[in-house]
N, C-alpha and C positions, 0 to 999 in steps of 0.2 A: 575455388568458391567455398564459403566456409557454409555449415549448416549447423542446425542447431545443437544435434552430439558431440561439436564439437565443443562447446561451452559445458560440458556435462560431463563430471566424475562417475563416468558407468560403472566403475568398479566398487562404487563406495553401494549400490543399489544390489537391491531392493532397498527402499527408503526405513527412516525408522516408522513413517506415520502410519496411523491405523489403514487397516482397511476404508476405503471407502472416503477416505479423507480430502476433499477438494485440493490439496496444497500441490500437489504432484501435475495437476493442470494449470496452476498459477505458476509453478516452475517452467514447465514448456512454452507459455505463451512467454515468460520472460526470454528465455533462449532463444526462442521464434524470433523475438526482437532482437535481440540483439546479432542472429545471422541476416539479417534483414538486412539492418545497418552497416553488417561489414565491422563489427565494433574491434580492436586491437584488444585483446586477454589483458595484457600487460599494462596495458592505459585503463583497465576498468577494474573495477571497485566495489564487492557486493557487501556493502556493511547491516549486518542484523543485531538486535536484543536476543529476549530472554523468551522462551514461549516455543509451542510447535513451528510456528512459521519460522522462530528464527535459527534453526536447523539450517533452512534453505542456505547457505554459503557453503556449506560440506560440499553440496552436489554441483556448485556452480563452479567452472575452471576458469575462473578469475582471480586478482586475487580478493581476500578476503579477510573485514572484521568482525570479529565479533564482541560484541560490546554487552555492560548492564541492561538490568530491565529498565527500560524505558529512556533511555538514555543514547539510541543509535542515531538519532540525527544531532546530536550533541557533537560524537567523534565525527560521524558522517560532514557534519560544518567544516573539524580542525581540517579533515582530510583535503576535501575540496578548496581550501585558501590555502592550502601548505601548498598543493600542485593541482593549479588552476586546469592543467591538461587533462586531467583524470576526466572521466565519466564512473559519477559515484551512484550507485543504487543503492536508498536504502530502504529492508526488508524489517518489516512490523507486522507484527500483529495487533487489533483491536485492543486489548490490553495492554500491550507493549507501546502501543503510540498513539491509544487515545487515551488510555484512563492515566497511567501510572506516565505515560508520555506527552502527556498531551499539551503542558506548557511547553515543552521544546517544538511541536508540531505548529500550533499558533507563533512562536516567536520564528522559526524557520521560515513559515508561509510570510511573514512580517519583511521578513529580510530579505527574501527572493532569491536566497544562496539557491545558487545553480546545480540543484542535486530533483531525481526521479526517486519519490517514494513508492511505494509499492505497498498497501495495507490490507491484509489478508482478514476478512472480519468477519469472523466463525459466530460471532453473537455471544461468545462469553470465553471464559479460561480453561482453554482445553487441555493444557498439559498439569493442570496442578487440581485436576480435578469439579470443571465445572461448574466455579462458580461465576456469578456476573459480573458483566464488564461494563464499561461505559455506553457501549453498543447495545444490551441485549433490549429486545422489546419491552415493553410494559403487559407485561399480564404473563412475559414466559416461563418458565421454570424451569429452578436450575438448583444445583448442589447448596445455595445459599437463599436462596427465593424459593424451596418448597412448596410454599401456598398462591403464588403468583408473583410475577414482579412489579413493582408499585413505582419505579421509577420509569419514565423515559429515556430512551437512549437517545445518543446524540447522530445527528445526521452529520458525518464527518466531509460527504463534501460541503455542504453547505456554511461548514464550522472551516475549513481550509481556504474557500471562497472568500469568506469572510474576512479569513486573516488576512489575505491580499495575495493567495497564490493565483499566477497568471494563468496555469495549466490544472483544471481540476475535469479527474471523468469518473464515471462506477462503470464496473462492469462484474459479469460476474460466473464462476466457473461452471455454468450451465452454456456457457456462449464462449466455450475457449478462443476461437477463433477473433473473435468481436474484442477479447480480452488484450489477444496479443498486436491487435491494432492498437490500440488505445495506451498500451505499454511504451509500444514503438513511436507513437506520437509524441508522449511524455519526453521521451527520450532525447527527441530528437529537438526540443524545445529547449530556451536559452531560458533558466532563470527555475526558480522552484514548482516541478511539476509534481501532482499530485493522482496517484491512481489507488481506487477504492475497487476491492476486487471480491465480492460478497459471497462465501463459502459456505462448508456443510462441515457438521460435526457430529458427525452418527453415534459417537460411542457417547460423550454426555450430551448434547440440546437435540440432539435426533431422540435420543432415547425418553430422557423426562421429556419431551414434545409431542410424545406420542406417535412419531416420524419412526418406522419401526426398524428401517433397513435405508443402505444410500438412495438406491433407487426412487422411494417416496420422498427422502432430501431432495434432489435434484426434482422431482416432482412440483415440490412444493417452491422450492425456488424457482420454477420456471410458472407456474398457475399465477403466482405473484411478484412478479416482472414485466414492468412495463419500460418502455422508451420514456424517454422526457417529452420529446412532441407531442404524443400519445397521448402521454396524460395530462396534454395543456387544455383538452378537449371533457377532463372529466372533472367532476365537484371533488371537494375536499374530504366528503364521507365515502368516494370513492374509492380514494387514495388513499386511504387507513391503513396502514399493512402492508402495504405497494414496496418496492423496490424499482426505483427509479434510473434507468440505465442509459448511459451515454455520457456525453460530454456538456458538460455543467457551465466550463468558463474555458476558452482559449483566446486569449491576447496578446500582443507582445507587451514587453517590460524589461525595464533597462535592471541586468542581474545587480546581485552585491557587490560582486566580484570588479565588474565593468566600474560600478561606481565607486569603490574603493582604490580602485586605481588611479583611478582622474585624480580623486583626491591626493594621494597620496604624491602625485606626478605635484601637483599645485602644489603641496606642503613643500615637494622640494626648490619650486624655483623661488620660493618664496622665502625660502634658508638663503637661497644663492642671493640676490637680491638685500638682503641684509648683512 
């Protein structure tokens, strides 16, 4: 019976990420999942970008790609229609797969190609120096927002939802455990799953946040986290600031894969037939 070190390059560790850096929990609840499942090393696939999170394939004993910025569910698509067997995971960051990514994450969710995302969303650009992402709040501050942030960020399940993914949930690495449920579920679903997994960044949005150490990170991520059911019970001025946790949408859905085959079965009798 396989467990989770065994999906894990312990020799590549200690990691590169900072201290205190949530990603190292997003790591284990994915490995949680996939000893869960029993997943084959050899049949699975941890493709990432460009970013801190997308590290994360060094440490995974899978195999692994690693792609441009913003561009991993781009190869993560070729990969899964080349070899329809695979179980493809792919690892984003906020940046990585919403802002600079974020037309391939809409057209992917479009498509229902049979691949588990996994989006690590620290609230801005942690490896290049902190500035904002698509994600960061309005009013936070960051290496490019100084005086406050004046845009909105995007609610990426409800932006993934939108696009027509069948499996959307957030979870977030104050609740590992809750996390690697929800991974595992993704996982285990036919068609484009999507998991939002909402982090800490102590060295830049902890730090301009006034967040002074991880401990008040997770602090604050846990003060402001709520369940979805939760907050069906509360007003909209309540919810300002919220972090919304759970599962968003699960449905079944006929993948791309399933339906490009039919077709493709039809185009040939219909060669034959002429």
């Amino acid at each position: 019976m396989r467990t989770y070190r065994d999906y894990l390059v312990e020799k590549r560790f200690p990691t590169i990420w900072c201290g205190g850096c949530g990603n190292g929990i997003v790591l284990k609840a994915i490995a949680l999942a996939f000893a869960d499942l029993g997943l084959d090393r050899k049949k699975t696939v941890a493709v990432s970008g460009i970013g801190c999170w997308g590290w994360a394939d060094d440490y995974l004993n899978v195999n692994g790609f690693h792609g441009t910025h913003g561009r991993a569910l781009a190869f993560a698509t070729g990969i899964k229609l080349a070899n329809p067997e695979l179980t493809v995971v792919v690892l984003m960051g906020d940046g990585d797969g919403a802002t600079i990514g974020g037309n391939h994450l809409i057209h992917a969710a479009r498509r229902n190609v049979d691949l588990t995302a996994v989006v690590v969303n620290n609230l801005n650009y942690g490896m290049t120096g902190g500035q904002y992402s698509g994600t960061t709040p309005q009013g936070s501050y960051t290496s490019t927002s100084p005086y406050g942030h004046v845009e909105d960020g995007f609610d990426l399940c409800a932006l993934a939802a939108a696009a027509g993914a069948p499996y959307v949930a957030r979870g977030s690495v104050a609740e590992g455990g809750k996390l690697r449920e929800l991974v595992r579920t993704g996982l285990s679903r036919k068609g484009f799953s999507f998991v939002e997994a909402i982090s800490v960044c102590p060295t830049h949005f902890g730090r301009r946040n006034k967040k002074k150490n991880p401990t008040e990170m997770f602090r604050w991520l846990r003060e402001n986290a709520l369940s979805i059911e939760g907050a069906k019970r509360l007003s909209e001025e309540e919810l300002k600031g919220k972090f919304l946790l759970g599962t968003v949408r699960d449905r079944p859905s006929e993948d791309y894969g399933t339906r490009y085959g039919r077709v493709t079965a039809s185009a040939g009798e219909m060669e034959e037939l002429s």
